[in-house]
C-alpha positions as CSV (number, residue, x, y, z in Angstrom):
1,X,69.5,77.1,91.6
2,X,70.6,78.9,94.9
3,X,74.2,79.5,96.1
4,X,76.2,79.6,98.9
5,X,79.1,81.8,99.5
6,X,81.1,83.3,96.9
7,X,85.0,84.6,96.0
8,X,86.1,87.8,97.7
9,X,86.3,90.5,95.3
10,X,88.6,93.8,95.6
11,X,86.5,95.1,98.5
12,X,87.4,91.8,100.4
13,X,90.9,90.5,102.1
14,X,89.3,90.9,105.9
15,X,92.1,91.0,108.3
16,X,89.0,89.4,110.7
17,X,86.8,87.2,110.5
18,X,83.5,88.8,112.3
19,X,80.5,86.8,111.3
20,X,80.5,83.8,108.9
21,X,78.4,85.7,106.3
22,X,80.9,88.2,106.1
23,X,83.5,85.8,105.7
24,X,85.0,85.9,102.1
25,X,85.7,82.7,100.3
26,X,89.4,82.6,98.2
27,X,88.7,83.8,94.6
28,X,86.7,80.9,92.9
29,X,86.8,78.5,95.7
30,X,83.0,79.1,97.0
31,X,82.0,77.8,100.6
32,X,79.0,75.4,99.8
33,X,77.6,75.8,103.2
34,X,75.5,72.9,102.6
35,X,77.8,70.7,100.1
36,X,79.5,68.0,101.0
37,X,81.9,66.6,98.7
38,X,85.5,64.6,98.3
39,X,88.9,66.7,97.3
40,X,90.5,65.4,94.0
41,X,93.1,63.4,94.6
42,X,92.2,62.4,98.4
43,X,89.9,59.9,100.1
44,X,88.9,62.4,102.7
45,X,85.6,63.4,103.2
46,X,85.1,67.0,103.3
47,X,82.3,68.1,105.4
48,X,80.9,71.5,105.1
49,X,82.1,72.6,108.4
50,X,85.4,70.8,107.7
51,X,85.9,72.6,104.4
52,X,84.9,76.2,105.4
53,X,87.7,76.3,108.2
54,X,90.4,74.8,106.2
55,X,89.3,77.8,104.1
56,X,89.3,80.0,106.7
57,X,92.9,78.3,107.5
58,X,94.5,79.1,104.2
59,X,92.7,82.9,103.9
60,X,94.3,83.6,107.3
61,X,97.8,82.3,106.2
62,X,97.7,83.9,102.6
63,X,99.2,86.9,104.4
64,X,99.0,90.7,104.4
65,X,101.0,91.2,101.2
66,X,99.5,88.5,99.2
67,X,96.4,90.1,100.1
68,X,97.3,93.6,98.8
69,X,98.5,91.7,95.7
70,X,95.6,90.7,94.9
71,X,93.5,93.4,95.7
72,X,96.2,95.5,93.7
73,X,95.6,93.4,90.3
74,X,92.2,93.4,90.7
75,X,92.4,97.5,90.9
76,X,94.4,97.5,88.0
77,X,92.8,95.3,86.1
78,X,89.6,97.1,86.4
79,X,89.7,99.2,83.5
80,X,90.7,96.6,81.3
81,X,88.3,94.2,82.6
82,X,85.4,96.9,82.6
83,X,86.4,98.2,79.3
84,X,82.9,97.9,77.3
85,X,81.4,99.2,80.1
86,X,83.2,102.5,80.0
87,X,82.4,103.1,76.6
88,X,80.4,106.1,75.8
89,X,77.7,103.8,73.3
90,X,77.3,101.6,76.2
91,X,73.9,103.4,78.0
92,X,74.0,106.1,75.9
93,X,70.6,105.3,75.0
94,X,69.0,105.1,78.3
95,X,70.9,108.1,79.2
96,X,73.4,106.4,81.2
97,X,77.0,108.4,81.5
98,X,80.1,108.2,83.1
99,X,79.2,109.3,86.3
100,X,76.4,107.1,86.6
101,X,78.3,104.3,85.9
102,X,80.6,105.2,88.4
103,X,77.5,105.1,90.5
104,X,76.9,101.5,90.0
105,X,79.9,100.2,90.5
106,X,79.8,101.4,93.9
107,X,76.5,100.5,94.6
108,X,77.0,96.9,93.4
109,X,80.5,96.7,95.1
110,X,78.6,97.8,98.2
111,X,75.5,95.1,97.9
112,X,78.1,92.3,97.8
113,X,79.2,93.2,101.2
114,X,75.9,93.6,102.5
115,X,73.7,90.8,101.1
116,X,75.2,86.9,101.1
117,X,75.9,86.1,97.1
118,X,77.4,83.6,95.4
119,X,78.3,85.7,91.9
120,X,81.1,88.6,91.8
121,X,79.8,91.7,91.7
122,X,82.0,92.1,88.4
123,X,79.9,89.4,86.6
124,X,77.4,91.4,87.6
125,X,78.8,94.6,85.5
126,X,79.8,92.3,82.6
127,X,75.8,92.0,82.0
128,X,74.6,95.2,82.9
129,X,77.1,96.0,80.2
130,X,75.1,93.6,77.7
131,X,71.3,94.7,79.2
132,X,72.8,98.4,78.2
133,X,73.7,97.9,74.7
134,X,70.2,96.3,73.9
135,X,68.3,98.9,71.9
136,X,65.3,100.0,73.6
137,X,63.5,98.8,70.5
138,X,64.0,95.7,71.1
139,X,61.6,94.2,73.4
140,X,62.5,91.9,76.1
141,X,62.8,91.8,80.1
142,X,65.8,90.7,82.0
143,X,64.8,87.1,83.4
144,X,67.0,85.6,86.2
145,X,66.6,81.8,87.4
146,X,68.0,81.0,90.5
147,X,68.3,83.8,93.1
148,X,69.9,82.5,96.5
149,X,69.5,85.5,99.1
150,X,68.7,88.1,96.0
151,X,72.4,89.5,95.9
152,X,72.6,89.6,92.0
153,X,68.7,89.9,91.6
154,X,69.1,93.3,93.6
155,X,72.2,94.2,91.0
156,X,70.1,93.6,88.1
157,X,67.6,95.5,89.4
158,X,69.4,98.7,89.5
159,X,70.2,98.2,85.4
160,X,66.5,97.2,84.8
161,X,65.5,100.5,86.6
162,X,68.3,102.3,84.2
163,X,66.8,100.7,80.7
164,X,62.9,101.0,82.2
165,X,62.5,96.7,81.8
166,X,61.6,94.3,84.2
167,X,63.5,91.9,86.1
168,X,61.6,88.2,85.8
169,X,62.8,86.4,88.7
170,X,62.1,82.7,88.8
171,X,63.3,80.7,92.2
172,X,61.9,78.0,94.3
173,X,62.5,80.1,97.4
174,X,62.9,76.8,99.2
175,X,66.0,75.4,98.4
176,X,67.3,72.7,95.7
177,X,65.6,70.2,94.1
178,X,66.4,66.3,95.0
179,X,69.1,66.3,92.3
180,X,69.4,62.9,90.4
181,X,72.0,60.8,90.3
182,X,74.2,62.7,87.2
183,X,73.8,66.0,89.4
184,X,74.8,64.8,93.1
185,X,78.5,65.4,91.7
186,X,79.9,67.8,89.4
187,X,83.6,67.7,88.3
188,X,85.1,70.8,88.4
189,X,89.2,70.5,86.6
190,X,90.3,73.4,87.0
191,X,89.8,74.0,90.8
192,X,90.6,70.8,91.5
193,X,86.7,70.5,93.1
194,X,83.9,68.3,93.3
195,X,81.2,69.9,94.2
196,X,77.9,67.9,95.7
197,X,74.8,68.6,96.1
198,X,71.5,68.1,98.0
199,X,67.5,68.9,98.2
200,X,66.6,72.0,100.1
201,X,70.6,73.3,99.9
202,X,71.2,76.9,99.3
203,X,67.5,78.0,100.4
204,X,66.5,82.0,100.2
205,X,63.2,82.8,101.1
206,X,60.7,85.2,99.6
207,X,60.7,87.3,102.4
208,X,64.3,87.6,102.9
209,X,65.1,87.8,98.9
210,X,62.2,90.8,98.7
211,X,63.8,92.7,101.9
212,X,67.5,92.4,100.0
213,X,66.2,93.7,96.9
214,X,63.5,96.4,98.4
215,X,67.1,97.6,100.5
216,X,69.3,97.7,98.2
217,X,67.8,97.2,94.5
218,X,64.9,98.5,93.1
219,X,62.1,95.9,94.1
220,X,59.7,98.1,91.9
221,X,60.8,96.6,88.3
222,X,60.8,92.9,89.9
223,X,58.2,89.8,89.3
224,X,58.7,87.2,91.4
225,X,57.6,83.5,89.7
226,X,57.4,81.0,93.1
227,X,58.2,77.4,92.4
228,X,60.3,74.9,90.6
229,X,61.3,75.8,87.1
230,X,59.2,72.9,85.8
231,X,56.2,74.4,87.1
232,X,56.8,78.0,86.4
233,X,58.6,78.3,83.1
234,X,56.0,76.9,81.1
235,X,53.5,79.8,82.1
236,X,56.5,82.6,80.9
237,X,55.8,83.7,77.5
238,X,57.8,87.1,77.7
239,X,60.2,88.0,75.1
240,X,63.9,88.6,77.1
241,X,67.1,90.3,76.0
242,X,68.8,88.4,78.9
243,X,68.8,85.2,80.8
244,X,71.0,84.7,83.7
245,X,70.9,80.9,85.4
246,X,72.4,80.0,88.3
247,X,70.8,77.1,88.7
248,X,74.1,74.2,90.0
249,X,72.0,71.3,88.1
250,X,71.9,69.9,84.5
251,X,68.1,68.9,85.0
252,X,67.4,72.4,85.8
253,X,69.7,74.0,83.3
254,X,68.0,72.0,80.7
255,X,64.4,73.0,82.0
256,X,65.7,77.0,81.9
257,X,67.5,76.4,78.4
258,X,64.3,74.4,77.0
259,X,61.4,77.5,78.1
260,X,63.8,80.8,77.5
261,X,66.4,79.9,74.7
262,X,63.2,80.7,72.4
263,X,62.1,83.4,74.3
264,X,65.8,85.1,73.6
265,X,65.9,88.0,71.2
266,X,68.7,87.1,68.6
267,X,72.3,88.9,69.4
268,X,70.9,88.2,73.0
269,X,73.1,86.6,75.8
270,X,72.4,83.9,77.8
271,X,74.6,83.5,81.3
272,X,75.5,80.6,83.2
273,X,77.4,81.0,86.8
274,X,78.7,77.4,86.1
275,X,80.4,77.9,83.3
276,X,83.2,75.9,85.4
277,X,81.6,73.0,85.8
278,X,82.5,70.1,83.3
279,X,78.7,69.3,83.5
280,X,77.4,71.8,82.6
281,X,79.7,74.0,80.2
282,X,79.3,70.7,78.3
283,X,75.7,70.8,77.7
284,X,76.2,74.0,75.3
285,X,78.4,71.9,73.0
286,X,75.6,68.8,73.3
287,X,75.2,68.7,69.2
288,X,71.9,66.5,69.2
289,X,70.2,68.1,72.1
290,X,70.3,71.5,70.4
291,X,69.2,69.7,67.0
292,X,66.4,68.0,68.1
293,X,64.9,70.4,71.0
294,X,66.0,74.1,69.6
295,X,66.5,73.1,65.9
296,X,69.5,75.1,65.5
297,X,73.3,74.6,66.0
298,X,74.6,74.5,69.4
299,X,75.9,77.8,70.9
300,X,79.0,77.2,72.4
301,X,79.8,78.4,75.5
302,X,82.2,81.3,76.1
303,X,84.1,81.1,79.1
304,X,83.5,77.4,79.7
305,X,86.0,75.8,81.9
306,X,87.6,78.8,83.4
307,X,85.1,81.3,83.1
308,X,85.5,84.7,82.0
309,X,89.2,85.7,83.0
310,X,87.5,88.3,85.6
311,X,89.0,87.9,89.1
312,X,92.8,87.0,89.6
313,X,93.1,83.6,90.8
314,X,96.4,81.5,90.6
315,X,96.9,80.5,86.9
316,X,95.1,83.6,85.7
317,X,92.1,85.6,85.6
318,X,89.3,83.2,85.9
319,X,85.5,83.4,87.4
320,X,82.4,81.4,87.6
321,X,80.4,83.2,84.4
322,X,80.0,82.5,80.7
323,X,77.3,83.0,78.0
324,X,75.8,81.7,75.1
325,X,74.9,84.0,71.8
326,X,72.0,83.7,70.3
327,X,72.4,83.6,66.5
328,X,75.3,86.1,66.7
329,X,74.6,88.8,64.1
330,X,78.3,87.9,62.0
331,X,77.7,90.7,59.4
332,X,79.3,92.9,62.1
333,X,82.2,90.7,62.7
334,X,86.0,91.5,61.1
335,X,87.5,89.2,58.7
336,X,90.7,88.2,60.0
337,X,92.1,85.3,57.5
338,X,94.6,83.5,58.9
339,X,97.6,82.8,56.5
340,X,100.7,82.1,58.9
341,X,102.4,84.3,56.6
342,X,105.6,86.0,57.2
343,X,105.1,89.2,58.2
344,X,101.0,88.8,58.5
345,X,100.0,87.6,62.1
346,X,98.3,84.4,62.5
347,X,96.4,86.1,65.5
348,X,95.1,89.7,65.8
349,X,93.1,91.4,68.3
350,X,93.5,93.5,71.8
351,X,97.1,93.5,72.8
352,X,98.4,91.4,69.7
């Protein structure tokens, strides 16, 4: 439900290391302040204090010009990556340009640095880009569960304010539920991680969350829903044209998926910030559960494992986002048969 600290992005690669809040994490390696867990492959015991300054250890000995490198990809990449953003359909609608979107790129580059986040500020573009290509006849609000210190909530907020809809934002403001015993571990492959997890971990208060937001979002397009998901989900009858969940446990992924999947607008997306975790990138392809509590097909997730390839990482691009469709309008999509032919490629699409 509530993060700790996330994967430096291009405005990162601190030569110093002033305050621990300021501190970045190495690109999808997140600082669980409050986890404690056991490295793959070791019988050591990793603390939290343990693990954040062997972090700290490796950060300081990646080196000046790794640093760059990275930073100098990311750069790069940008226009790639942010692609759909750019594109002149994307806001056109709500009247937002080029320049605009210029405008909120620095302005969610800069909240990242300024309020403690778990997401990149570039998942955070890679939705505004789907909350600006929803019509605005299509009804719906923007509905985030799981807001930490209100980094991405004050992000979203700046979109919302763009497309005139409301941000639902739906947090115990306490910290973590007692997870049970399938969520006190998740297995996470690819980084070579376990993460753990306890009751009360990764706590954002009210206050603090409305101060981030009335600072550097736009508090006036937010409703805040106080309590456990369980409690506060049932009551939510809005219609929503996105769902982002960054809520660390199956039990409460389930709860989210269970009240807002029908609430969804078809062609609508549905984010998870774990879409690394084995756990729960797995529940999206959980046949009978989708059968027999959405009656329809499961989604899929896209991203799961890796993530979106957003942020360089060693291996490849990678991050901690993917999303689900909802009942992905395929009239639209191309026809691509694949014939293994010669002379007719068995794979087409950007850069083939």
């Amino acid at each position: 439900m509530l993060r700790g600290v996330c994967q430096a992005g291009f405005c990162g690669g601190w030569m110093h290391f002033p305050r621990l809040a300021d501190v970045p994490a190495r690109p999808l390696l997140r600082c669980k302040l409050l986890s404690m867990g056991r490295s793959v492959g070791s019988s050591e015991d990793i603390t939290p204090r343990a693990s954040l300054f062997r972090r700290l250890r490796k950060e300081s000995a990646e080196g000046v010009f790794s640093r760059f490198l990275r930073i100098s990809v990311t750069l790069l990449s940008l226009p790639i990556i942010l692609m759909g953003y750019f594109q002149a359909e994307t806001g056109r609608e709500f009247g937002v340009g080029f320049f605009k979107k210029i405008w909120l790129v620095l302005k969610m580059a800069r909240n990242r640095r300024r309020i403690l986040t778990a997401s990149h500020f570039l998942e955070h573009l890679i939705m505004a880009t789907q909350i600006l290509r929803v019509p605005r006849s299509v009804e719906g609000s923007v509905v985030e569960c799981g807001s930490f210190k209100g980094g991405s909530a004050a992000n979203l907020s700046l979109v919302c304010d763009l497309c005139d809809r409301k941000l639902e934002v739906f947090d115990s403001f306490g910290g973590l539920p007692e997870p049970s015993d399938t969520d006190k571990r998740h297995i996470l492959v690819n980084s070579r991680e376990i993460h753990s997890y306890e009751q009360g971990a990764f706590c954002g208060t009210l206050p603090e969350v409305q101060r981030n937001i009335s600072k550097y979002g736009k508090i006036s397009v937010c409703n805040f829903h106080v309590g456990y998901f369980e409690k506060t989900l049932p009551d939510f009858s809005q219609k929503c044209v996105l769902a982002f969940l960054d809520v660390d446990l199956t039990d409460s992924l389930e709860t989210c998926l269970t009240y807002l999947w029908p609430l969804l607008q078809d062609g609508c997306c549905l984010f998870t910030h774990e879409a690394h975790h084995m756990e729960i990138a797995g529940f999206f392809f959980q046949e009978e559960w989708w059968r027999s509590k959405m009656h329809c097909a499961a989604p899929g997730l896209i991203g799961a494992g890796t993530g979106l390839g957003l942020i360089p990482s060693p291996g490849g691009f990678r991050s901690c986002l993917g999303y689900a469709v909802k009942n992905p309008n395929t009239r639209d999509f191309e026809l691509n048969p694949q014939l293994g032919q010669s002379g007719v490629p068995a794979l087409a699409g950007p850069g083939r």
